[in-house]
N, C-alpha and C positions, 0 to 999 in steps of 0.2 A: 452137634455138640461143640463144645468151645475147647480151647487149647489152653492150658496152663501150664508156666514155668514155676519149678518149685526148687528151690538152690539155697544154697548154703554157704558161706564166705571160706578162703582160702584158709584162715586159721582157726575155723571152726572144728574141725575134726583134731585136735593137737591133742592126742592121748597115746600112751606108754605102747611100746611095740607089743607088747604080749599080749594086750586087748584087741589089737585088728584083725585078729582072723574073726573074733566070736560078731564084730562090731562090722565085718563085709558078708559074714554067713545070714547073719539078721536081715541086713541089706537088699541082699539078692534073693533073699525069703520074702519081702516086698515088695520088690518088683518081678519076682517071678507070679505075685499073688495079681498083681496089678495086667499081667499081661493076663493070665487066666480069665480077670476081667472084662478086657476089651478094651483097656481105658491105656494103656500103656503104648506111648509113641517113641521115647527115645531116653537113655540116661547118657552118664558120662561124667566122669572124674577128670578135673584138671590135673596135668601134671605138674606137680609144683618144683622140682629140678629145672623144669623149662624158663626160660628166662620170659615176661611178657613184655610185650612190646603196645606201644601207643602211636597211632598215627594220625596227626593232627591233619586238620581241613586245608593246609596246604602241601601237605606229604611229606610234613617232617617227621621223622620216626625216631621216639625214644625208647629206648629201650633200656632192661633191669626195672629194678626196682624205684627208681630216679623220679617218679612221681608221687602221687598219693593213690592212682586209683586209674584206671581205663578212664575216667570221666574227671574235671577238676574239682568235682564236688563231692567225690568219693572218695572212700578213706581204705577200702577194703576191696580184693579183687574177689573175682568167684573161686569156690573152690571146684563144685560141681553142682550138677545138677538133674531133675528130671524132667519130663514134658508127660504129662496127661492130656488126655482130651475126655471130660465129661460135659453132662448136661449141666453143673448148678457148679457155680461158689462154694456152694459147701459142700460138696463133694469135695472139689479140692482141696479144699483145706483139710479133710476129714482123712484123704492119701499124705497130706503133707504131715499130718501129724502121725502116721505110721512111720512115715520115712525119721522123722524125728526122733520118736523111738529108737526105731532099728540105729539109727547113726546117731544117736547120743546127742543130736546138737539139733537147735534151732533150724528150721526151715523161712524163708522168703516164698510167699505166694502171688504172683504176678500172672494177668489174663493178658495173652496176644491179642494187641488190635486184629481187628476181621481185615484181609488182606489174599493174595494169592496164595498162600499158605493154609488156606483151609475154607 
């Protein structure tokens, strides 16, 4: 099977406190379905309180918000994310549009290069 990253930008979830419980119960309703599946290898919510930090190709380290992005061509940081591993592209897409659902927001569907990671 193949590994898919399925994520979401840092200010893609920005909705009113009193919606988050019903909007992380949906969530984990999703990835509890996904684990039932077989197909589920890892989630994880970035902390957004945490400061990020960028470290350039000669080890300089900026940190805050002081850039545009982890990358100079990026505008947006992650906010979080999932890992699948299915057989087909559309599979993935087909769990990312669940998770979209359950979390109210757009998902990013990206395939990991084949590597020692799988």
């Amino acid at each position: 099977m193949t590994e898919y990253l399925i994520s979401f930008g840092m200010n893609a979830m920005d909705f009113p406190e009193e919606v988050m419980p019903e909007i992380s119960k949906a969530a984990r309703a999703v990835i509890k379905e996904a684990m039932e599946a077989g197909v589920y290898v890892f989630t994880g919510g970035l902390d957004p309180e945490e400061e990020p930090a960028v470290v350039a190709t000669d080890g300089t380290v900026t940190e805050g918000m002081l850039t545009d992005g982890p990358y100079p061509e990026s505008k947006e940081l992650l906010g979080g994310f999932t890992v699948v591993d299915v057989p087909t592209r559309k599979e993935a897409l087909e769990w990312a549009a669940k998770i979209a659902a359950a979390c109210r927001c757009a998902q990013d569907v990206r395939v990991f290069q084949p590597g020692p990671h799988n």
